[in-house]
MDAnalysis code that builds the backbone (N, CA, C; Angstrom):
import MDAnalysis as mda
import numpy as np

u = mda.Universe.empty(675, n_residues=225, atom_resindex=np.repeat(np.arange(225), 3), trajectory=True)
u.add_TopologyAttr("name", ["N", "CA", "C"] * 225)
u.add_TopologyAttr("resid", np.arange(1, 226))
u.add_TopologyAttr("resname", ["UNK", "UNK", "UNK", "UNK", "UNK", "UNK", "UNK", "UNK", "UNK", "UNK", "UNK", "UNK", "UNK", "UNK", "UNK", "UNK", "UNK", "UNK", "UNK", "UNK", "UNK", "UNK", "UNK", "UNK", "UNK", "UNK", "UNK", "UNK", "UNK", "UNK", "UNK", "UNK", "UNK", "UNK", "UNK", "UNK", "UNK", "UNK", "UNK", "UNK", "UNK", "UNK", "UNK", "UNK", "UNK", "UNK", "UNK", "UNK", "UNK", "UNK", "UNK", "UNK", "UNK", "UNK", "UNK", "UNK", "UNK", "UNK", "UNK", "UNK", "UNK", "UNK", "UNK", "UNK", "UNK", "UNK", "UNK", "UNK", "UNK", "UNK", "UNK", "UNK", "UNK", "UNK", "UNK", "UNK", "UNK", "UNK", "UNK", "UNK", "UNK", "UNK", "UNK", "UNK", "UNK", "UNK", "UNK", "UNK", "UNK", "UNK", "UNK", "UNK", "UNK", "UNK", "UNK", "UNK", "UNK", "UNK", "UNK", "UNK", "UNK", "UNK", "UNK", "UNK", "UNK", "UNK", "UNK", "UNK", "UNK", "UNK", "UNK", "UNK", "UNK", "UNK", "UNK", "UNK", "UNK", "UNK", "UNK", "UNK", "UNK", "UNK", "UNK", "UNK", "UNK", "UNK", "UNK", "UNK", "UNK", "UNK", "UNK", "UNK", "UNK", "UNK", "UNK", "UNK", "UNK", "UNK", "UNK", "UNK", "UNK", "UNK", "UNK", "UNK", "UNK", "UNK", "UNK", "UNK", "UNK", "UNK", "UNK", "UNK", "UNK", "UNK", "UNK", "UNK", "UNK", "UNK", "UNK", "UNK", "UNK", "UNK", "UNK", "UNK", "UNK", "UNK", "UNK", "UNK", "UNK", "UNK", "UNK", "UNK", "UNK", "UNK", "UNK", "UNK", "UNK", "UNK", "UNK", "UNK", "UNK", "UNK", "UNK", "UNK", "UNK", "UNK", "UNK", "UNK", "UNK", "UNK", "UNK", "UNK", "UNK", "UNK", "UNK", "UNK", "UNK", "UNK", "UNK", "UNK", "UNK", "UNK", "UNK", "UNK", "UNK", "UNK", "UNK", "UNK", "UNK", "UNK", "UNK", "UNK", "UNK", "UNK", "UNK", "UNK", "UNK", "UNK", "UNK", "UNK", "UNK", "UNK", "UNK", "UNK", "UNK"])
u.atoms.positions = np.array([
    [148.723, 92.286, 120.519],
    [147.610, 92.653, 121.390],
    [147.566, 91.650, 122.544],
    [147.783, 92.512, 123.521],
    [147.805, 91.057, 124.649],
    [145.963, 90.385, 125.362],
    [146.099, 89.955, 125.894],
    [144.863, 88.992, 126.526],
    [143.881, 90.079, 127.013],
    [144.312, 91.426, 127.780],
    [143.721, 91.688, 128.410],
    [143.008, 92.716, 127.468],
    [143.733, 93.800, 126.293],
    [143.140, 94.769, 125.908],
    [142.003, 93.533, 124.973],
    [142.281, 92.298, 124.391],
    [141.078, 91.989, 123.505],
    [139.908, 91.824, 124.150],
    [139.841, 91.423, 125.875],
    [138.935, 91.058, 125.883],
    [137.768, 92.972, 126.184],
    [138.896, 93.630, 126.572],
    [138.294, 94.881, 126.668],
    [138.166, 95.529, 125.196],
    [138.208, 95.533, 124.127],
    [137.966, 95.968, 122.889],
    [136.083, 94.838, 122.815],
    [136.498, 93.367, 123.445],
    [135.428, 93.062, 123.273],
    [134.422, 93.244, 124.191],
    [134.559, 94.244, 125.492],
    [133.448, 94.558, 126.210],
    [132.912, 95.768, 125.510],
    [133.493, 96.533, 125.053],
    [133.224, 98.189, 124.265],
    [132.025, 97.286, 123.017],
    [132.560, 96.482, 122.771],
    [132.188, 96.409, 120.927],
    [130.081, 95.672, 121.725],
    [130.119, 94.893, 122.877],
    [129.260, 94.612, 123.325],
    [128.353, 95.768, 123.693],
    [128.855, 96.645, 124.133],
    [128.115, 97.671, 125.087],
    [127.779, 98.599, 123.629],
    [128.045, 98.313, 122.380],
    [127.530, 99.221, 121.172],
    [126.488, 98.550, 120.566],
    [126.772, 97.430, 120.661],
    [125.767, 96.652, 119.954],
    [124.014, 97.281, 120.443],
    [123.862, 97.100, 121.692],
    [122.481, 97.704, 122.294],
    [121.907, 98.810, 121.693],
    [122.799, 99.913, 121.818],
    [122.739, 101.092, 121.050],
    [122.666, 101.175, 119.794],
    [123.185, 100.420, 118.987],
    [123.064, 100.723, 117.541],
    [121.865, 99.558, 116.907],
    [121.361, 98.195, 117.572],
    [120.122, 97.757, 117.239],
    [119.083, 98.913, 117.775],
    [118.949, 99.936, 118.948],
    [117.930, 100.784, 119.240],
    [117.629, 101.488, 118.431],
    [118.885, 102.377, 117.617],
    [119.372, 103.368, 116.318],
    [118.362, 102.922, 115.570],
    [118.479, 101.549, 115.272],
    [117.935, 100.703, 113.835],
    [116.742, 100.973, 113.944],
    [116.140, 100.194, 115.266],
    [114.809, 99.948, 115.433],
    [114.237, 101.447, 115.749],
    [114.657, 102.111, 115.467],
    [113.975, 103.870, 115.816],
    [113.849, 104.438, 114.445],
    [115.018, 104.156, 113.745],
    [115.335, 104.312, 111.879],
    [113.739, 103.390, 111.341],
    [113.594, 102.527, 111.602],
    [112.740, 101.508, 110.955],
    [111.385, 101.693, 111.244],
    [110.862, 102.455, 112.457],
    [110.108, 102.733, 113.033],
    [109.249, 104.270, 112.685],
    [110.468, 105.060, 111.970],
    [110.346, 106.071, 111.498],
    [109.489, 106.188, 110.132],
    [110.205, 105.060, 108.551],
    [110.110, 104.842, 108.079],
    [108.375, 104.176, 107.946],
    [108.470, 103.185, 108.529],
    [107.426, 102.660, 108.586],
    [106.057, 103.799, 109.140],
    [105.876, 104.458, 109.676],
    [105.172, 105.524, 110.357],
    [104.948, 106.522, 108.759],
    [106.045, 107.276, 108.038],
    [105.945, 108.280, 106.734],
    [105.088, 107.154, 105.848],
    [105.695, 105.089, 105.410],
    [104.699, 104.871, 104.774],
    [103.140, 104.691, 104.991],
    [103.233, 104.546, 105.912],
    [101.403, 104.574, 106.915],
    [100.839, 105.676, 106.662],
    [101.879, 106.514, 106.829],
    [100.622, 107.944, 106.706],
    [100.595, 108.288, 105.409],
    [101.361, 108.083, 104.352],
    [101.237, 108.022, 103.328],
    [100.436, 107.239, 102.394],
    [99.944, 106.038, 103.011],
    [98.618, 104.908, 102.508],
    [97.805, 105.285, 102.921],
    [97.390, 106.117, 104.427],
    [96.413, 106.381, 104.778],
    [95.942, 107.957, 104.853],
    [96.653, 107.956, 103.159],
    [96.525, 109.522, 103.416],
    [95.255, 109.557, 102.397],
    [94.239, 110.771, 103.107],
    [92.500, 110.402, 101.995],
    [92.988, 111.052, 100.825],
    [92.346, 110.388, 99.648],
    [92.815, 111.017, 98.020],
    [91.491, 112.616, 97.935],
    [92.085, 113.531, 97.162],
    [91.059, 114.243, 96.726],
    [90.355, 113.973, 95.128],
    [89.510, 114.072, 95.132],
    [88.481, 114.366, 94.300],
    [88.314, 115.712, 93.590],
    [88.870, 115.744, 92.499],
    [88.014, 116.922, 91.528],
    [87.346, 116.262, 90.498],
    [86.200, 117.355, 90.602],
    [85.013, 117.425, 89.269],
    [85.561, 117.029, 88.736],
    [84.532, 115.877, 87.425],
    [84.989, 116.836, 85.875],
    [84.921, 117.544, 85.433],
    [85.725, 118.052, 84.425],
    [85.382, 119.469, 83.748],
    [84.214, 119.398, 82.962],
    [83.548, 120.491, 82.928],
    [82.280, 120.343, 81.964],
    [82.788, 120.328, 80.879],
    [81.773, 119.899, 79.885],
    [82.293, 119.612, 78.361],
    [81.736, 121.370, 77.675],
    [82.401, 121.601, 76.919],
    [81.931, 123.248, 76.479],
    [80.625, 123.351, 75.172],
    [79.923, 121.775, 75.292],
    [78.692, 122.039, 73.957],
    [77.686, 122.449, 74.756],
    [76.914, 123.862, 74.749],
    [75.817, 123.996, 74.908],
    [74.839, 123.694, 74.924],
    [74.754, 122.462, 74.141],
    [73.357, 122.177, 74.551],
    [73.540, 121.188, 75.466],
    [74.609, 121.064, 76.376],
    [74.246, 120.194, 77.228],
    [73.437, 120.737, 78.233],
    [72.847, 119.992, 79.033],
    [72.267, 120.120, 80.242],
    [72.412, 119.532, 81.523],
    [74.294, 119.789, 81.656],
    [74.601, 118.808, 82.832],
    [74.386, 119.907, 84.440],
    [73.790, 121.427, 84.065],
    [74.204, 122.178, 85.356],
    [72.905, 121.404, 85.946],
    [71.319, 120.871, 85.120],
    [70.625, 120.805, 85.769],
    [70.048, 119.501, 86.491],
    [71.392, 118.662, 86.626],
    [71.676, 116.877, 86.676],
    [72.505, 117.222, 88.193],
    [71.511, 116.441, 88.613],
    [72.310, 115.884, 90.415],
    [72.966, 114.479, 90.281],
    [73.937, 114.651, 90.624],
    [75.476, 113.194, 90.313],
    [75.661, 113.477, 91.895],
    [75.822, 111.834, 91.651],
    [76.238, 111.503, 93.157],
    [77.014, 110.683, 93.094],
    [77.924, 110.087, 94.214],
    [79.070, 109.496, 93.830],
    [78.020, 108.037, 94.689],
    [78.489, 106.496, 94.041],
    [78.214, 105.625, 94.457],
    [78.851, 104.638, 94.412],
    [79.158, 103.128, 95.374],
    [80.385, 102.067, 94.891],
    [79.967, 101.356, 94.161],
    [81.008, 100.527, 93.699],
    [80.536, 99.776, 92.203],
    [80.648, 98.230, 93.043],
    [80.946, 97.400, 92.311],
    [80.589, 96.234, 92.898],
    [81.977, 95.279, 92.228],
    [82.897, 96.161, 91.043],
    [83.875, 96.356, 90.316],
    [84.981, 95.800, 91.166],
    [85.999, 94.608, 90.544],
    [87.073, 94.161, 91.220],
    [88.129, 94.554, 90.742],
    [89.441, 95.068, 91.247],
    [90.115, 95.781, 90.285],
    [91.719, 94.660, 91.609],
    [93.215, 95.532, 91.248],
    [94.357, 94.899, 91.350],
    [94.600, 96.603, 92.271],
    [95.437, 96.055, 93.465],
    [96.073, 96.452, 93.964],
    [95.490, 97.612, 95.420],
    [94.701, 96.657, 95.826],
    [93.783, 97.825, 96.746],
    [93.332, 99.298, 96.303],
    [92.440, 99.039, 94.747],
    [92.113, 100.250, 93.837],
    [90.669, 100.198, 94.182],
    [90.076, 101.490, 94.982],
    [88.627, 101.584, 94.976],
    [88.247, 102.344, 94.015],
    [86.591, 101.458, 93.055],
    [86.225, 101.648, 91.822],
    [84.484, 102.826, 92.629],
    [84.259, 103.726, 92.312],
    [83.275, 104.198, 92.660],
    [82.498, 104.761, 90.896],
    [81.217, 104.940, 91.177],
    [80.625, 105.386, 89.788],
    [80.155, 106.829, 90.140],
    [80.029, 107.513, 88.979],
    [79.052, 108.868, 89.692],
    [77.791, 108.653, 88.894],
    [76.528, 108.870, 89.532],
    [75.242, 108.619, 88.789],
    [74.039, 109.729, 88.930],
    [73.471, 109.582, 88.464],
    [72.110, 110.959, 88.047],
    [70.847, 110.577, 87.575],
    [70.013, 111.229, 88.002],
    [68.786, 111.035, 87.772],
    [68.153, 111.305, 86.673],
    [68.330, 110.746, 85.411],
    [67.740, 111.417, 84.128],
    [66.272, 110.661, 83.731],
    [65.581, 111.039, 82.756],
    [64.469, 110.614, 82.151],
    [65.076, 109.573, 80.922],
    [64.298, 108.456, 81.186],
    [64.655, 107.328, 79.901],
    [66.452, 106.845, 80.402],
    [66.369, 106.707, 81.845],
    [67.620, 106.332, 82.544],
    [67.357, 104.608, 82.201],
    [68.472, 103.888, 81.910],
    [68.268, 102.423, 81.906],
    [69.258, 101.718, 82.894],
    [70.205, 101.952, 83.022],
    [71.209, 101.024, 83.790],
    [71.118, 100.990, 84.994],
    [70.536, 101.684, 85.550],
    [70.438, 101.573, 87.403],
    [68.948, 101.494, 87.594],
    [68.359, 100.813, 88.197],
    [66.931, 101.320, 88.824],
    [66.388, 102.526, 89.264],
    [65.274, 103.004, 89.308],
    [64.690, 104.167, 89.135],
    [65.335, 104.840, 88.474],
    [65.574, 105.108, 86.945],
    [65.848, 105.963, 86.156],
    [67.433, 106.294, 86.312],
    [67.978, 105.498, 87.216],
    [69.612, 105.910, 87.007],
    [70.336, 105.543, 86.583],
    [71.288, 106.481, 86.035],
    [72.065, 106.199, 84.497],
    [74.031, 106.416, 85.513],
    [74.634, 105.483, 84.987],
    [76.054, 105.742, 85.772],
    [76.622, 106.935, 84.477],
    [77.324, 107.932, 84.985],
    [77.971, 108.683, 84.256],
    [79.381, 108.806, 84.164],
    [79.932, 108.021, 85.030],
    [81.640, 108.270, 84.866],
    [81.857, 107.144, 86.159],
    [83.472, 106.711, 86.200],
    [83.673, 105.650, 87.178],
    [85.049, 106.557, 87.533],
    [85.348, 106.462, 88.764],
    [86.113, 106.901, 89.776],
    [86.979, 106.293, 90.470],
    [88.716, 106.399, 90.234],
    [89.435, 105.527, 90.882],
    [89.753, 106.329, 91.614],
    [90.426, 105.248, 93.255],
    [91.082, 105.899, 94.119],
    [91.836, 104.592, 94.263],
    [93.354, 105.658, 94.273],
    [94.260, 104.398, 93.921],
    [95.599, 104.844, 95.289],
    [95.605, 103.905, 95.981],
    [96.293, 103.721, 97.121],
    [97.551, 105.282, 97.422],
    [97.877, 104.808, 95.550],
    [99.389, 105.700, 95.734],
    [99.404, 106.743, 94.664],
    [98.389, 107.653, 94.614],
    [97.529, 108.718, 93.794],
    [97.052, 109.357, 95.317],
    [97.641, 110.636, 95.012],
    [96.925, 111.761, 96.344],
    [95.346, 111.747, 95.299],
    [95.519, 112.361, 94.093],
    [94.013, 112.650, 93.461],
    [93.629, 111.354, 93.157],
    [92.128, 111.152, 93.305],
    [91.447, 110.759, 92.850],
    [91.541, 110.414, 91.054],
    [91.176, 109.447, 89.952],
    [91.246, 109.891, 88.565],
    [89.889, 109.456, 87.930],
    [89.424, 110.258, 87.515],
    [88.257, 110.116, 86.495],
    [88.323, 109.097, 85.079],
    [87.385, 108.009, 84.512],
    [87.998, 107.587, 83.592],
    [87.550, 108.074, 82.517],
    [86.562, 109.206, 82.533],
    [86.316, 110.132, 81.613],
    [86.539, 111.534, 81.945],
    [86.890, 112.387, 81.015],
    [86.687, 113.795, 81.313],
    [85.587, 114.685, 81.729],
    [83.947, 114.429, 81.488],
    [83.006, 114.843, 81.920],
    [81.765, 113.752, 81.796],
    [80.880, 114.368, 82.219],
    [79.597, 113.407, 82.581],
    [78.788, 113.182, 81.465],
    [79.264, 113.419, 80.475],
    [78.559, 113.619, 79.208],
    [78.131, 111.934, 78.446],
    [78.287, 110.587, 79.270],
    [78.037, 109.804, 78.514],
    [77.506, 108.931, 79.742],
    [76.527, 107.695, 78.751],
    [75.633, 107.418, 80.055],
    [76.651, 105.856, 80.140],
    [76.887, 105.366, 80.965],
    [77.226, 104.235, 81.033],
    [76.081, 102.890, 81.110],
    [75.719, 102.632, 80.224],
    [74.693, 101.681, 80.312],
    [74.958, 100.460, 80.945],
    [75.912, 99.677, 80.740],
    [75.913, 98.631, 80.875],
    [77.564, 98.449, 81.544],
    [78.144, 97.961, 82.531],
    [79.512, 97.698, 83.268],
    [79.757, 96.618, 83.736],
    [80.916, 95.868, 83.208],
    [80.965, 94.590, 83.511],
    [82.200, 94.096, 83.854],
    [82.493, 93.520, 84.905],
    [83.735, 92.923, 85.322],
    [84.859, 92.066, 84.497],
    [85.311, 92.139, 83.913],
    [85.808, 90.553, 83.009],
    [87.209, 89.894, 83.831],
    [86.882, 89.024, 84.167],
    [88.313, 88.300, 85.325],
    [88.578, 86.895, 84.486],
    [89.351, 86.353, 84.474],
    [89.777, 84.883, 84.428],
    [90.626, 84.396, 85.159],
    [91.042, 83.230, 85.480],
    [92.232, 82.970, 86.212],
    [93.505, 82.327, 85.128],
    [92.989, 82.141, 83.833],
    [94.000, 82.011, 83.134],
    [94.886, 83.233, 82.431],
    [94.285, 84.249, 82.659],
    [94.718, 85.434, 81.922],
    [95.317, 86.662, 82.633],
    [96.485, 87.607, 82.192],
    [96.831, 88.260, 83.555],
    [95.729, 89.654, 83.321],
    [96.124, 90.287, 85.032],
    [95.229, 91.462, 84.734],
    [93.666, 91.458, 84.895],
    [92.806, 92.162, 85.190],
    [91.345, 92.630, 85.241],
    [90.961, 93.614, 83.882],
    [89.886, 93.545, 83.277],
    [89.113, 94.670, 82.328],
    [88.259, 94.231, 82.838],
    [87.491, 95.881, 82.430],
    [85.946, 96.231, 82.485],
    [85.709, 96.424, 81.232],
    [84.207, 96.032, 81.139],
    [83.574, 96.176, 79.870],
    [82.423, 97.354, 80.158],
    [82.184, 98.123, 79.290],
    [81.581, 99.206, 79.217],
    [81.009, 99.874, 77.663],
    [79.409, 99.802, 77.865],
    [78.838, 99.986, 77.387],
    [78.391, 101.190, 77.363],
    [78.430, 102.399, 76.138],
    [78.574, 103.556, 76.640],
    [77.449, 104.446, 75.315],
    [76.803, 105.637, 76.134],
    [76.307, 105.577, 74.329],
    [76.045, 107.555, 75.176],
    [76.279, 108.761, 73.907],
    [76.458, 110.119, 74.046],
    [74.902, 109.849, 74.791],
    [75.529, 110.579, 75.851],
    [74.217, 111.849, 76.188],
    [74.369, 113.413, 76.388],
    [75.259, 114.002, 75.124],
    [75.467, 115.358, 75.011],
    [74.048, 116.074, 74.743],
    [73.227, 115.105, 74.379],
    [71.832, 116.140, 73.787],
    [71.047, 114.991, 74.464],
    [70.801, 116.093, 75.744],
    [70.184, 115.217, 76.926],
    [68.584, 114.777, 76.542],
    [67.674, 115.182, 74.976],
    [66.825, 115.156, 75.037],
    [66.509, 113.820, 74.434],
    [67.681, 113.438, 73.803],
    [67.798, 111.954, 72.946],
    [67.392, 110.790, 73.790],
    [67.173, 109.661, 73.338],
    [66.180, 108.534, 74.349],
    [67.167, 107.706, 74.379],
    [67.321, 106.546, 74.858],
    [68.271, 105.368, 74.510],
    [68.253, 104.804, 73.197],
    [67.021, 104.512, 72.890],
    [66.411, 104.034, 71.795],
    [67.136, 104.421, 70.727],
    [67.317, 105.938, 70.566],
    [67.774, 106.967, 69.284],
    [69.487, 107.232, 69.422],
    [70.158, 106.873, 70.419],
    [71.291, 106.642, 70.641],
    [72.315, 105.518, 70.516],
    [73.100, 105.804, 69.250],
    [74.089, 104.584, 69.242],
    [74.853, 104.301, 70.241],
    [75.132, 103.027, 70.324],
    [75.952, 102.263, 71.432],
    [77.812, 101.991, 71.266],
    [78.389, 102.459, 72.043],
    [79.747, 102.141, 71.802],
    [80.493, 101.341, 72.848],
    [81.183, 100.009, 72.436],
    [81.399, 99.501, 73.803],
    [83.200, 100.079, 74.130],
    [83.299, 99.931, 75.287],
    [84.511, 100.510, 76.019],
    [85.442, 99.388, 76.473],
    [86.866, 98.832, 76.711],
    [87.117, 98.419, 77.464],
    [88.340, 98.876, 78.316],
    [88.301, 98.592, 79.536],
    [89.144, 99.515, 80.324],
    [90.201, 98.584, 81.360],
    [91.690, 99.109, 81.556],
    [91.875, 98.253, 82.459],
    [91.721, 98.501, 83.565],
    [92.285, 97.262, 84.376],
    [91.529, 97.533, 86.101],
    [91.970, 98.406, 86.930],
    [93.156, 99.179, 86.669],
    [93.046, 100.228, 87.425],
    [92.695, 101.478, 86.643],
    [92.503, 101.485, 85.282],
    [91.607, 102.346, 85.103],
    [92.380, 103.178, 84.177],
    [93.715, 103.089, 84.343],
    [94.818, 103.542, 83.239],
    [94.673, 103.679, 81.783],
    [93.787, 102.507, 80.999],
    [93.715, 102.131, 79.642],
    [92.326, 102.359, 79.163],
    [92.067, 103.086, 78.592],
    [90.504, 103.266, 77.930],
    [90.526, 102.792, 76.443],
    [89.770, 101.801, 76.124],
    [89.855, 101.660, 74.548],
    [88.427, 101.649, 74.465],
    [88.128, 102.398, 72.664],
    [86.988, 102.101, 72.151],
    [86.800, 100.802, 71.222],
    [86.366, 99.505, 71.676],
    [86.517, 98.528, 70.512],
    [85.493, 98.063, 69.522],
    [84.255, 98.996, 69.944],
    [83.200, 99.311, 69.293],
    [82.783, 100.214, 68.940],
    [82.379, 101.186, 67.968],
    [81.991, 102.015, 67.872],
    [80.422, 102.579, 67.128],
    [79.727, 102.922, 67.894],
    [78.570, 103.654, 67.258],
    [77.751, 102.819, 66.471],
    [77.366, 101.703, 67.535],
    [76.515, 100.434, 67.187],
    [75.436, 100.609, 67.214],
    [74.052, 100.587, 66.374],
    [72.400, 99.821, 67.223],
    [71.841, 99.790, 67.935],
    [72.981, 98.446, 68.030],
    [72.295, 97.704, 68.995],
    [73.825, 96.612, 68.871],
    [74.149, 96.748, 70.920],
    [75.013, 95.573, 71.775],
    [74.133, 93.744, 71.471],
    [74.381, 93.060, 71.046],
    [73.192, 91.788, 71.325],
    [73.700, 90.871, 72.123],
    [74.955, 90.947, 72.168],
    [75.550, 90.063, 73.504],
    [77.593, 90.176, 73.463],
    [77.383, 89.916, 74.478],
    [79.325, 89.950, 74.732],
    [79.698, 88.615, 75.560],
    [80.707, 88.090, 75.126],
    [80.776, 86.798, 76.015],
    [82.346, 86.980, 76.309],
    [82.938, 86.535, 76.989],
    [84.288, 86.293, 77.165],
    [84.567, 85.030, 77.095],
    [85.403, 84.294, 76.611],
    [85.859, 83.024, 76.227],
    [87.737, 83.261, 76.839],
    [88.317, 82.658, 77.338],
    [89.471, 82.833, 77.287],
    [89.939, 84.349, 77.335],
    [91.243, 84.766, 76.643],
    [91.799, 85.890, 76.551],
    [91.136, 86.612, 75.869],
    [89.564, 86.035, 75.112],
    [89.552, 87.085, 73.883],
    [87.926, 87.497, 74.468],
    [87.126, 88.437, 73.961],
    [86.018, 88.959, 74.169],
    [84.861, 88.996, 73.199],
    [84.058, 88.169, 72.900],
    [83.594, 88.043, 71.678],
    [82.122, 88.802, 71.670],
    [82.012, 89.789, 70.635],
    [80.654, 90.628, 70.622],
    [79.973, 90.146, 69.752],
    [78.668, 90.466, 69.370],
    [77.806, 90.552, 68.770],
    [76.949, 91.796, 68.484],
    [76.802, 92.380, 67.273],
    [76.139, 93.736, 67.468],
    [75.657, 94.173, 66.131],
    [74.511, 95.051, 66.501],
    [74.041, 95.490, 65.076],
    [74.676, 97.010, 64.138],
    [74.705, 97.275, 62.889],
    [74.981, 98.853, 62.920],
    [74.409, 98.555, 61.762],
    [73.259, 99.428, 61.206],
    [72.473, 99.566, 59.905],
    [71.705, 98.714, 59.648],
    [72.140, 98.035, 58.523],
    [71.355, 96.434, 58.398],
    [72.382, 95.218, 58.064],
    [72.953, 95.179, 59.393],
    [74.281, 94.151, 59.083],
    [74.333, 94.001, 60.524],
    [74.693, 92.284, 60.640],
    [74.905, 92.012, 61.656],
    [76.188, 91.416, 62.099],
    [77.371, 91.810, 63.003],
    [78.369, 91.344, 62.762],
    [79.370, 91.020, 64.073],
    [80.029, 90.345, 64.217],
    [80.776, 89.219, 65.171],
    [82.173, 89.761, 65.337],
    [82.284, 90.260, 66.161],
    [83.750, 90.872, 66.674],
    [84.817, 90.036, 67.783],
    [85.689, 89.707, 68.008],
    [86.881, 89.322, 68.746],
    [87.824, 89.903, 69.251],
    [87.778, 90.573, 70.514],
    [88.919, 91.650, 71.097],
    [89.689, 90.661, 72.065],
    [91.202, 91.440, 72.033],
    [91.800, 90.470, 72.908],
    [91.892, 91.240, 74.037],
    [92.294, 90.469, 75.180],
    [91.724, 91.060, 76.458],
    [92.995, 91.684, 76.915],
    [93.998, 90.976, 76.304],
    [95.460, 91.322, 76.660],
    [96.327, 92.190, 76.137],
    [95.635, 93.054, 75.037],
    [96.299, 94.321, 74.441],
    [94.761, 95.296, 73.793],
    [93.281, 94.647, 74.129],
    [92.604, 95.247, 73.579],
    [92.123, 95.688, 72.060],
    [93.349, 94.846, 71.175],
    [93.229, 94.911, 69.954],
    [92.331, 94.036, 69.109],
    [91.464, 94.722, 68.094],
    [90.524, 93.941, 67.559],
    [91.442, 92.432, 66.429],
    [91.330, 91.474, 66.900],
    [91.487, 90.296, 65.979],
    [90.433, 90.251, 64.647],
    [89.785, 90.337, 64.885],
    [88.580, 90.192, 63.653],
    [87.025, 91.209, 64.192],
    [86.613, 91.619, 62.916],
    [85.347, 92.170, 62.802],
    [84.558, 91.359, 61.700],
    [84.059, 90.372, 61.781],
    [83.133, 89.826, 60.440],
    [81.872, 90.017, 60.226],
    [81.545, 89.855, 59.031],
    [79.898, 90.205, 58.809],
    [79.299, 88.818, 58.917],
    [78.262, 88.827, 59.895],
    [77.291, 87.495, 59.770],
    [76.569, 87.636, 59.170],
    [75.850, 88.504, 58.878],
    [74.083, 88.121, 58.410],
    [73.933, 89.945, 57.729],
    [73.287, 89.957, 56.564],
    [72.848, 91.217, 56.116],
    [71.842, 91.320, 55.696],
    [71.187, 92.146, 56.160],
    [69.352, 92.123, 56.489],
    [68.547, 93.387, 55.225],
    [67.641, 92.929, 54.295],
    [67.141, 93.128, 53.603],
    [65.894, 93.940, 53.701],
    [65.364, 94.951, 52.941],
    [63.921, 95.182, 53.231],
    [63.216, 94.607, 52.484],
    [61.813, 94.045, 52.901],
    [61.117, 93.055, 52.200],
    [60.630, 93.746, 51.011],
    [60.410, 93.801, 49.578],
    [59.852, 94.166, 48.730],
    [58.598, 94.299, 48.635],
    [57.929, 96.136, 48.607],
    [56.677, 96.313, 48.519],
    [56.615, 97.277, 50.134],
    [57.774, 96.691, 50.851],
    [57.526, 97.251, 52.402],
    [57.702, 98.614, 52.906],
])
């Protein structure tokens, strides 16, 4: 190859270069534009399905959708749906949360973390640490299929869920009475009544599995009473 064609192979190979960084930056430009509109694409929302027991009375319950205050992983918005019932405890003026609502970046739908409105959410609670991986919610949940029942007359079941909303566990079931929940580390420690027994539970936060259920204290009726 003599002197003159290299340096002309190297004016060609110059005069491509321009053109094929433009190629790129038009390729990249493209790309970037389908994921944008694809993050900023709005999720839909469907109902829940109604539950099929008759005696509910959810046609005659106004639910509204409201935000939670709920920290979750991965730019996941947590919304609740809530209603106006009689003997409502968890929200002020009589409002009871009935279901929690993710909208999750990379989900066209919307996902419900229950199937219908049929349970009141009493009580919702964030649980974070910085030693532990992951977010749960704690959730305090008790039937309101027989909308005429009070809180009072309704057992309590606690819930825990993960933070995007994927994992529903029941790690309580069909309690009393909740008397306190603490989080310590990885694990979740309850306290709660069912009958006449009072007893001390340990969930782990990191698979949701119960470590221990023990009995503390078993409560007597006084003789003559």
């Amino acid at each position: 190859m003599t002197t003159e064609n290299f340096f002309t192979y190297i004016q060609r190979l110059n005069s491509l270069i321009p053109a094929a960084a433009l190629a790129l930056v038009l390729v990249l430009l493209g790309v970037d534009m389908i994921q944008t509109r694809n993050r900023n694409k709005a999720s839909t929302i469907e109902l829940p399905t109604p539950a099929k027991d008759k005696t509910q009375n959810t046609n005659k319950l106004d639910f509204r959708i409201k935000p939670t205050s709920l920290e979750s992983e991965d730019n996941i918005l947590i919304l609740k749906v809530v209603t106006d019932t009689q003997g409502g405890r968890h929200d002020r003026y009589g409002e009871e949360t009935r279901n929690l609502l993710f909208i999750k970046p990379s989900k066209e739908k919307a996902e419900w973390l229950f199937p219908d409105q049929t349970q009141a959410l009493i009580e919702i609670n964030g649980l974070s640490d910085a030693s532990s991986q992951g977010k749960a919610i704690y959730a305090e949940v008790v039937d309101r299929k027989q909308e005429s029942e009070t809180p009072k007359n309704s057992p309590s079941s606690v819930y825990l869920i993960s933070g995007d909303g994927s994992r529903l566990e029941k790690v309580i079931k069909e309690a009393d009475s909740i008397l306190s929940h603490d989080r310590k580390g990885s694990q979740l420690h309850i306290v709660y009544q069912r009958d006449q027994q009072i007893r001390a539970a340990r969930i782990s936060l990191t698979d949701f599995a119960t470590q221990s259920d023990r009995l503390v204290v078993s409560m007597t009726s006084v003789p003559g009473k």
